[in-house]
VOLOBA-322583 format. One record per residue (C-alpha): residue in three letters; residue number from 1; x, y, z. Coordinates in steps of 0.05 Angstrom, whole numbers, always signed. Example, Ala and Ser with C-alpha at 12.3 -4.5 7.8 and 13.67 -1.06 7.14 Angstrom:
! VOLOBA-322583
residuo,num,px,py,pz
ALA,1,+246,-90,+156
SER,2,+273,-21,+143
! end
This chain:
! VOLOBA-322583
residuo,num,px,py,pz
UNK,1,-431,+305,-124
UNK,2,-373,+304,-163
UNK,3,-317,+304,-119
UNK,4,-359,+246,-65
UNK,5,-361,+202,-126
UNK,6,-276,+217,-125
UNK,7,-281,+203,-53
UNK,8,-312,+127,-61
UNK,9,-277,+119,-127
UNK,10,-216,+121,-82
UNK,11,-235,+83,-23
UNK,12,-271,+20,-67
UNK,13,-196,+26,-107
UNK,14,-154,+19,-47
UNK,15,-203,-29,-10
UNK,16,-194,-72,-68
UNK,17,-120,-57,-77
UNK,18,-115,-83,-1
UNK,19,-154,-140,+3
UNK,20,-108,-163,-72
UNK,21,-43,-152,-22
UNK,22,-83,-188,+33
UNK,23,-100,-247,-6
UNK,24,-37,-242,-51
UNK,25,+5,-243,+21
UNK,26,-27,-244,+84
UNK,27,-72,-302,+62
UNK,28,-8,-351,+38
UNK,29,+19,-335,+108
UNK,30,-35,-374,+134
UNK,31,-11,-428,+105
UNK,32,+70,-420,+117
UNK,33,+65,-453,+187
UNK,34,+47,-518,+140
UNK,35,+96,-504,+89
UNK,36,+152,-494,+129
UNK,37,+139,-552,+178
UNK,38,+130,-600,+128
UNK,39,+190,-581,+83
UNK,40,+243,-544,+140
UNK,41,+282,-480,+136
UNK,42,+330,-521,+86
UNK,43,+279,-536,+31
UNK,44,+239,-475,+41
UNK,45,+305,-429,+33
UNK,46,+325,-472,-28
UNK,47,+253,-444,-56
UNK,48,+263,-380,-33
UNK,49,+324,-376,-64
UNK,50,+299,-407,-139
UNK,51,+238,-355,-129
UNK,52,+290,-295,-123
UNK,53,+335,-307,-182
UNK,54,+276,-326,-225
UNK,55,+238,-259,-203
UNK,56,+302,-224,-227
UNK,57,+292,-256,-306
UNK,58,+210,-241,-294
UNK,59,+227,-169,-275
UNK,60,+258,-159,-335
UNK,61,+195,-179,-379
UNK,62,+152,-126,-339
UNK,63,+197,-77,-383
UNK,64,+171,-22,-335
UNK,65,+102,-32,-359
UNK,66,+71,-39,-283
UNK,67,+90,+36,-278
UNK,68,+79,+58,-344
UNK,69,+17,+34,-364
UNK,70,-24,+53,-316
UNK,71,-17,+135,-325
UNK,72,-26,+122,-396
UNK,73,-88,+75,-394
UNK,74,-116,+126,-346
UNK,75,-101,+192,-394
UNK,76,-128,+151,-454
UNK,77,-191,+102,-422
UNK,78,-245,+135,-465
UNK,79,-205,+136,-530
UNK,80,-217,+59,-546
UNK,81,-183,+67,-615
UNK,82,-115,+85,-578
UNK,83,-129,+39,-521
UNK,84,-130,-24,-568
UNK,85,-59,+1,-600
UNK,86,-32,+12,-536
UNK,87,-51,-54,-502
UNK,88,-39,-93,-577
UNK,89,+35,-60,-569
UNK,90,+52,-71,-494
UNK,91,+36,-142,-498
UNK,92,+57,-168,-558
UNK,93,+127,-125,-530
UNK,94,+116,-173,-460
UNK,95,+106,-240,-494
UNK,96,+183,-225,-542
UNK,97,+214,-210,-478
UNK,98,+183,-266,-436
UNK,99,+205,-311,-494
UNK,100,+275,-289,-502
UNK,101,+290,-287,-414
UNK,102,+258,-353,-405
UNK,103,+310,-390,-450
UNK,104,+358,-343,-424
UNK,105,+340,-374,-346
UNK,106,+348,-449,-372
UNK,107,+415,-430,-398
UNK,108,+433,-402,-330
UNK,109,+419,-457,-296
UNK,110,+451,-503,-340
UNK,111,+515,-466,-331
UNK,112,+514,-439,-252
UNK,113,+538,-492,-207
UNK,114,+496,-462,-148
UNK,115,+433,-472,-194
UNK,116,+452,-541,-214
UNK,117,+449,-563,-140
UNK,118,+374,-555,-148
UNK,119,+361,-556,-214
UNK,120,+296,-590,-230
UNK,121,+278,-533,-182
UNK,122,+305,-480,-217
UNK,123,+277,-505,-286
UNK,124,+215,-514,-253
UNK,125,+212,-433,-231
UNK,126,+220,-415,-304
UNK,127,+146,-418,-298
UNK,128,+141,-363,-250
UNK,129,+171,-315,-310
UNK,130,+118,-333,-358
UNK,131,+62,-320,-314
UNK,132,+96,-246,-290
UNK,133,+105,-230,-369
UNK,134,+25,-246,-385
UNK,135,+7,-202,-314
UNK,136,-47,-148,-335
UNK,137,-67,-111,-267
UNK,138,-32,-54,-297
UNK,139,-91,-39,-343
UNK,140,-149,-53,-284
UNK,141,-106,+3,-244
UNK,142,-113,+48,-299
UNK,143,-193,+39,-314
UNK,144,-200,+49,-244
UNK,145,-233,-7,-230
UNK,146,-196,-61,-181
UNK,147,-247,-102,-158
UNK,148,-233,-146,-221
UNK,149,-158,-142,-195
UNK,150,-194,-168,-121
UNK,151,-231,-221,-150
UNK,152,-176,-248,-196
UNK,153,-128,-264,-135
UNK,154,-179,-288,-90
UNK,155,-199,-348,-137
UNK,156,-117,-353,-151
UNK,157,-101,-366,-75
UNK,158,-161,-409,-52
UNK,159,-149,-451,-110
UNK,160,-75,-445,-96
UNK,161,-87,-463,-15
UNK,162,-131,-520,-42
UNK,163,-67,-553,-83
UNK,164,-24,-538,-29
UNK,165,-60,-577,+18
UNK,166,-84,-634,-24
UNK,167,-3,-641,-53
UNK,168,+49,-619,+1
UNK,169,+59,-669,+44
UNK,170,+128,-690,+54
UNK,171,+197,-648,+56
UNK,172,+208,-673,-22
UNK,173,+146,-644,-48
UNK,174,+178,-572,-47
UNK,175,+186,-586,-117
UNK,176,+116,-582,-130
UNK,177,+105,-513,-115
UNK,178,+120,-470,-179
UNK,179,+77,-521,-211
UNK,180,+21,-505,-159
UNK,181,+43,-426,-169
UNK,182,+31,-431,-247
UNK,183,-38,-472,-243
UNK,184,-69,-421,-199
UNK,185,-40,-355,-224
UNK,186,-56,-379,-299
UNK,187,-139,-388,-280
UNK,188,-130,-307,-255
UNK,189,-96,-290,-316
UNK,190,-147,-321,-356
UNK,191,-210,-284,-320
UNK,192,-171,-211,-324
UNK,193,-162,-222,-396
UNK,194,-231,-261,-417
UNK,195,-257,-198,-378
UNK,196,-219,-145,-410
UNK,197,-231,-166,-486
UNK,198,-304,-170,-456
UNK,199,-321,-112,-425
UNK,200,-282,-59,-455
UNK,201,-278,-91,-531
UNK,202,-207,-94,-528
UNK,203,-186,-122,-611
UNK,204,-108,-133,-616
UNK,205,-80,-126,-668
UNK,206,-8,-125,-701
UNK,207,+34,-68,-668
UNK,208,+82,-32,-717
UNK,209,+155,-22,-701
UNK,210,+150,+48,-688
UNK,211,+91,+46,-637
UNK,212,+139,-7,-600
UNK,213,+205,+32,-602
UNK,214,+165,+94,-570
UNK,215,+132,+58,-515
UNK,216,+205,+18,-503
UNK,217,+236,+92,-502
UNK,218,+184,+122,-462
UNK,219,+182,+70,-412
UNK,220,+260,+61,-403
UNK,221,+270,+99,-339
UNK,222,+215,+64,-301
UNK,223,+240,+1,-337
UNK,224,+307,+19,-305
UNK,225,+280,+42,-237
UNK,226,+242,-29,-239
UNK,227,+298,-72,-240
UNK,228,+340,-25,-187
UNK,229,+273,-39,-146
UNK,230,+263,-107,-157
UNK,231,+341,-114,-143
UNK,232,+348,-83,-84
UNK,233,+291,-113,-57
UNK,234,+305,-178,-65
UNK,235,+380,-178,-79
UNK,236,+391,-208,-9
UNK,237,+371,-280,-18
UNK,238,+414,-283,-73
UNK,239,+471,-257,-32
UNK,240,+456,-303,+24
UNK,241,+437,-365,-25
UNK,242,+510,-354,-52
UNK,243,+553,-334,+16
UNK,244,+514,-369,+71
UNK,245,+465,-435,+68
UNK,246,+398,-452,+50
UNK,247,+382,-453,+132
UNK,248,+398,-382,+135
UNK,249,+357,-370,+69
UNK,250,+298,-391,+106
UNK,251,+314,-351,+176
UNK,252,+312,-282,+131
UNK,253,+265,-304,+79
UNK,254,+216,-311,+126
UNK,255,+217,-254,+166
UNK,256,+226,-207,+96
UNK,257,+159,-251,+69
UNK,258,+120,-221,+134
UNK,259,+149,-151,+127
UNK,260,+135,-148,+55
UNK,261,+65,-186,+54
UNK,262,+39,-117,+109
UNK,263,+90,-64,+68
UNK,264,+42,-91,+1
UNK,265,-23,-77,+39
UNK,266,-1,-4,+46
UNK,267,+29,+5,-8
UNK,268,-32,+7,-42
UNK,269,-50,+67,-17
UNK,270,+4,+106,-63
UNK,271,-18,+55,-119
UNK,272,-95,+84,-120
UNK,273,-66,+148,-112
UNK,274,-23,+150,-168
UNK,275,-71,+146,-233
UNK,276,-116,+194,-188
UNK,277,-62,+253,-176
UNK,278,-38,+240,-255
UNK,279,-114,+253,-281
UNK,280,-117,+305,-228
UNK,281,-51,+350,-252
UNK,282,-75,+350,-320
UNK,283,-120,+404,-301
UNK,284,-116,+434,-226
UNK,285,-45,+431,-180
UNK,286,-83,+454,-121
UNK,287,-133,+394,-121
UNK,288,-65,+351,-139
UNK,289,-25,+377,-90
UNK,290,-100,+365,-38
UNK,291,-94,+296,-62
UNK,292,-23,+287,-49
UNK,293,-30,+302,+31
UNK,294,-87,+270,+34
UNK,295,-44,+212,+0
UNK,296,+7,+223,+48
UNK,297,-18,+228,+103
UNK,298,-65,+154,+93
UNK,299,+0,+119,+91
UNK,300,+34,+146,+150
UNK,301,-33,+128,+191
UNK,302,-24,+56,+168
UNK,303,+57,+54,+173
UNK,304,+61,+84,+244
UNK,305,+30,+22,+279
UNK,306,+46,-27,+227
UNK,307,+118,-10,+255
UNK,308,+113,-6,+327
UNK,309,+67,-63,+328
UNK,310,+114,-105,+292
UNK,311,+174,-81,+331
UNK,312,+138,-87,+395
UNK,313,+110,-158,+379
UNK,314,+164,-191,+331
UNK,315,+176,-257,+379
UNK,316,+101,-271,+378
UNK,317,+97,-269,+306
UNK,318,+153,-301,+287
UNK,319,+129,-364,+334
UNK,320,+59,-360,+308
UNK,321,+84,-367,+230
UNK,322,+145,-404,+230
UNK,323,+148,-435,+300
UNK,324,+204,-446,+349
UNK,325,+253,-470,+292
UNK,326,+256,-406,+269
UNK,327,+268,-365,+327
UNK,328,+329,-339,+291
UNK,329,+293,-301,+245
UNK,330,+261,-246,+311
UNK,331,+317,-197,+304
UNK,332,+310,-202,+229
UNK,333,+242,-182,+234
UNK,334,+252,-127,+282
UNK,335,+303,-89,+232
UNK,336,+265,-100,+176
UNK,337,+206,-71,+211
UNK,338,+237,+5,+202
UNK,339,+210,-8,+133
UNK,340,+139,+11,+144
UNK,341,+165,+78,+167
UNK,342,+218,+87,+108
UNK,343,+180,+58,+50
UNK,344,+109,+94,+67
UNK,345,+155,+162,+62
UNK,346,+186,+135,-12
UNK,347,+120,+112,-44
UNK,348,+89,+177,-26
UNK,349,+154,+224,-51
UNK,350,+154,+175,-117
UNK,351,+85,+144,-136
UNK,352,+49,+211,-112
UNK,353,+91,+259,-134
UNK,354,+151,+256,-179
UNK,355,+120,+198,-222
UNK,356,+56,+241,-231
UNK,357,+92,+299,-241
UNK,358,+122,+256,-303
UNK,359,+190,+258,-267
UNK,360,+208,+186,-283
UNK,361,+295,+201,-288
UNK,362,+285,+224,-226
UNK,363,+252,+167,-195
UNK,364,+304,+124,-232
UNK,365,+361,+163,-212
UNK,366,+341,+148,-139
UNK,367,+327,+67,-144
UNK,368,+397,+56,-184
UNK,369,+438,+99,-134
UNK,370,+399,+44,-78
UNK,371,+433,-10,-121
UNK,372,+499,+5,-108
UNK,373,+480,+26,-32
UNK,374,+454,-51,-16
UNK,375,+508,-90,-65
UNK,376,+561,-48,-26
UNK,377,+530,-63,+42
UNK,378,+510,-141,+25
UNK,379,+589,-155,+21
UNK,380,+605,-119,+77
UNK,381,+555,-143,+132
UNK,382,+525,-213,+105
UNK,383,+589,-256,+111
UNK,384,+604,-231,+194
UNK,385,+530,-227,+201
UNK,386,+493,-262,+150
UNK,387,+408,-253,+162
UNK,388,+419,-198,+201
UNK,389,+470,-161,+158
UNK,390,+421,-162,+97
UNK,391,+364,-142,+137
UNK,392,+407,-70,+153
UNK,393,+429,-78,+77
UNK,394,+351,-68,+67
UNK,395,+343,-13,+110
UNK,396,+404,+27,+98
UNK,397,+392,+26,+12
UNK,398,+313,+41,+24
UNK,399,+338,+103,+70
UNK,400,+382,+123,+11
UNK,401,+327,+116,-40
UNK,402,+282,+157,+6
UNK,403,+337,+219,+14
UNK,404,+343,+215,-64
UNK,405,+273,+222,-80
UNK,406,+259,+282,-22
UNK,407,+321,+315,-48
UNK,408,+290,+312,-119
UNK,409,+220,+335,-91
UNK,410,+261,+394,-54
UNK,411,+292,+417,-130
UNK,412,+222,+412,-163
UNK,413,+209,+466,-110
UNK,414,+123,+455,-103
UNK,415,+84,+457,-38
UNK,416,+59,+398,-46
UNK,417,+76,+373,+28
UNK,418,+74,+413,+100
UNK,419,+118,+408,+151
UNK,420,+62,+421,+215
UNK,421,+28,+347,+191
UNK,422,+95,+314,+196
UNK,423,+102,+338,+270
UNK,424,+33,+316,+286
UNK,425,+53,+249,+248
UNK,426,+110,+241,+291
UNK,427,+73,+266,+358
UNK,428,+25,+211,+344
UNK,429,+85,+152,+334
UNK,430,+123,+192,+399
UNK,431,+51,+181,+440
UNK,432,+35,+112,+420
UNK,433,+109,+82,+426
UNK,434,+114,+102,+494
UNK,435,+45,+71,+510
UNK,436,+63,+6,+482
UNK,437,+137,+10,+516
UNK,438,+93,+32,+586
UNK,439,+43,-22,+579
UNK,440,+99,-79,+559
UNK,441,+132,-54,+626
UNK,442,+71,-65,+667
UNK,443,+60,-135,+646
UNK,444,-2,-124,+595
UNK,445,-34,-189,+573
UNK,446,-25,-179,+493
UNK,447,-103,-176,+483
UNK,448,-116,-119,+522
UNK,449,-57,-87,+492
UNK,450,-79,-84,+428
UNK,451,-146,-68,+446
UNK,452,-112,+4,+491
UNK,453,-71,+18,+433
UNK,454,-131,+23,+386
UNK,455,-174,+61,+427
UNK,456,-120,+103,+443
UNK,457,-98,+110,+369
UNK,458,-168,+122,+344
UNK,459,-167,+184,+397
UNK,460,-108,+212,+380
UNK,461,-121,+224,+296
UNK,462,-176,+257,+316
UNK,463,-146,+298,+367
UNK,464,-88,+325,+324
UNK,465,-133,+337,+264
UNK,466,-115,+276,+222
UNK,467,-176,+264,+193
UNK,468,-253,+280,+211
UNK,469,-286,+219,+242
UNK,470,-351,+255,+231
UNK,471,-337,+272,+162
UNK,472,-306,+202,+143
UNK,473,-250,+232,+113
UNK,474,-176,+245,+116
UNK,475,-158,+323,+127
UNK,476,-123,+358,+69
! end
């Protein structure tokens, strides 16, 4: 009874985790083909490009805590003594640093000349840092329970699509949108933490010092291998905000917005799995190390036709979200789309293994070493090739972080992975990439395409002992 109730822990976790990436991306896609028409690949880069150097400042008022907390809120959810300390020291620790970065911002955009082409813009983003600072999913991941997480986002983008389309409706109006960003993200914030203080009696209280200073020290590398994520992944509309134009901004920053919107939906999947596996070492490796291909193997089902679906159909979606303007943005989309294939394999070596395994240098050590990897290749390849030279930037540092991480997994020397699933992972891509190349040969309306492919799919997991369609589950 026990381990069934583990079973629909997980799957009401990551069903809520995925619809939160759905509504938190997918959804605001809907509404890009306005966005974009309305304001032009000019205006919308100029945003993109305010969004990305303000998400660097916000970054660094997470302080790591997104990957932190929730292993510790999960090891200590039925002390509520030590949960109230905790939570009292993380964010009063948030709300110094969101403080000190957002008068650090204003002074940066006082002084960069780049900035001060937009700047009312660029002040205006300073709100997206205060609302990333006051964030609190981190503690919903680690009670387990993110259908709060769900609900939260859903009221914050219906309420944000409502101001969108009652306020956007001429190219100048891009400068409304941080202010319709803060409105709706600050009713979410409110409910998670009206609900917390609620539901689990939550009493802050002053924090000492020393309680501070350890969580600071504690959390450093994953502070560290924050930023070196939150760098490398979005380090390229910087790059192209400061070597190309705001045109080109929008060509990439639209097809990486598409990319990243599906790579957050699975995602997830290492996200429910990571508090799990942690609660799950503490007292058996062999149901861990269960979990961990089970993990595994979820998001390589998802990332295998996430990537030849987007490969295979990148002109279609391009025109359906951006239109015809931004045709540019097709081969973009197809490079970026190795992603699904290259970030599944690094969430599952890092969020299911070495971060439960408490391996957090390592993890760093692997996201700062990407860093240098995408810096190096961003000043090589953007100037000759601009959206398409940061979209192989991308690729080439997330293939780096991946070899890291498996090369750190390979020291740690546990069988927590098996090399027979992989070939029947990549049998499964091998069989369904050649149907979709066979049936785009033949002339396939795109309907009954996708309609062969999932039957065919569907077939195939089965076949090659995936999972258990009769038993609902994935095999271990």
């Amino acid at each position: 009874m026990k381990k069934k109730s583990s079973k629909n822990s997980l799957l009401v976790n990551f069903s809520s985790l995925s619809f939160v990436q759905i509504v938190n991306y997918l959804f605001p896609l809907l509404l890009i083909p306005y966005i974009v028409r309305i304001i032009g690949p000019a205006k919308y880069g100029a945003f993109a490009f305010a969004t990305a150097v303000a998400g660097y400042f916000a970054m660094l008022a997470d302080w790591g805590i997104s990957l932190y907390a929730p292993r510790e809120i999960a090891i200590h959810r039925e002390e509520p003594q030590e949960l109230s300390h905790l939570l009292s020291s993380i964010i009063y620790l948030r709300a110094l640093s969101v403080l000190f970065l957002s008068l650090a911002f204003i002074a940066a955009v006082m002084l960069v000349g780049k900035f001060r082409q937009e700047k009312t813009l660029f002040l205006l983003s300073t709100l997206y840092i205060l609302m990333a600072g006051f964030g609190i999913n981190w503690f919903f991941q680690g009670v387990e329970r993110m259908t709060h997480i769900a609900f939260s986002q859903l009221m914050t983008k219906i309420l944000w699509a409502a101001l969108i389309l009652s306020f956007i409706r001429k190219e100048q109006d891009y400068l409304i949108l941080p202010l319709i960003y803060f409105i709706s993200d600050l009713v979410g914030k409110i409910y998670l933490f009206s609900l917390m203080f609620k539901k689990w009696r939550i009493s802050l209280s002053l924090p000492s010092f020393h309680r501070m200073k350890e969580i600071v020290k504690a959390s450093f590398p994953l502070f560290v291998s924050n930023i070196s994520i939150k760098i490398y992944t979005g380090i390229n509309t910087v790059f192209l905000g400061f070597l190309t134009n705001s045109e080109v901004v929008g060509y990439y920053s639209l097809a990486e917005k598409i990319i990243k919107a599906l790579l957050g939906v699975q995602s997830q999947i290492s996200v429910v799995f990571y508090p799990h596996i942690s609660s799950r070492i503490k007292t058996s490796l062999e149901k861990a190390a269960r979990s961990v291909k089970q993990g595994a193997t979820a998001v390589m089902l998802m990332a295998i036709p996430l990537f030849l679906l987007s490969f295979t159909f990148a002109k279609e979606i391009i025109l359906l979200v951006g239109g015809e303007k931004f045709l540019p943005s097709i081969t973009t989309f197809r490079v970026l789309s190795f992603l699904f294939i290259i970030v599944g394999l690094s969430n599952v070596l890092g969020l299911q293994i070495l971060l439960p395994m408490g391996r957090r240098r390592e993890f760093m050590n692997a996201t700062l070493w990407s860093i240098l990897v995408i810096v190096l290749l961003d000043i090589l390849l953007i100037p000759p090739m601009k959206q398409y030279g940061a979209a192989l930037s991308f690729v080439f540092s997330e293939v780096a972080v991946m070899l890291i991480m498996f090369y750190h997994y390979i020291k740690m020397g546990i069988g927590f992975l098996e090399w027979k699933r992989l070939v029947k992972l990549l049998t499964l891509a091998l069989i369904m990439g050649l149907a979709l190349m066979a049936m785009e040969a033949m002339g396939f309306q795109l309907l009954v395409e996708l309609a062969v492919f999932l039957v065919l799919y569907v077939i195939l997991i089965e076949v090659l002992g995936l999972i258990s369609i009769k038993k609902k589950t994935i095999m271990a």
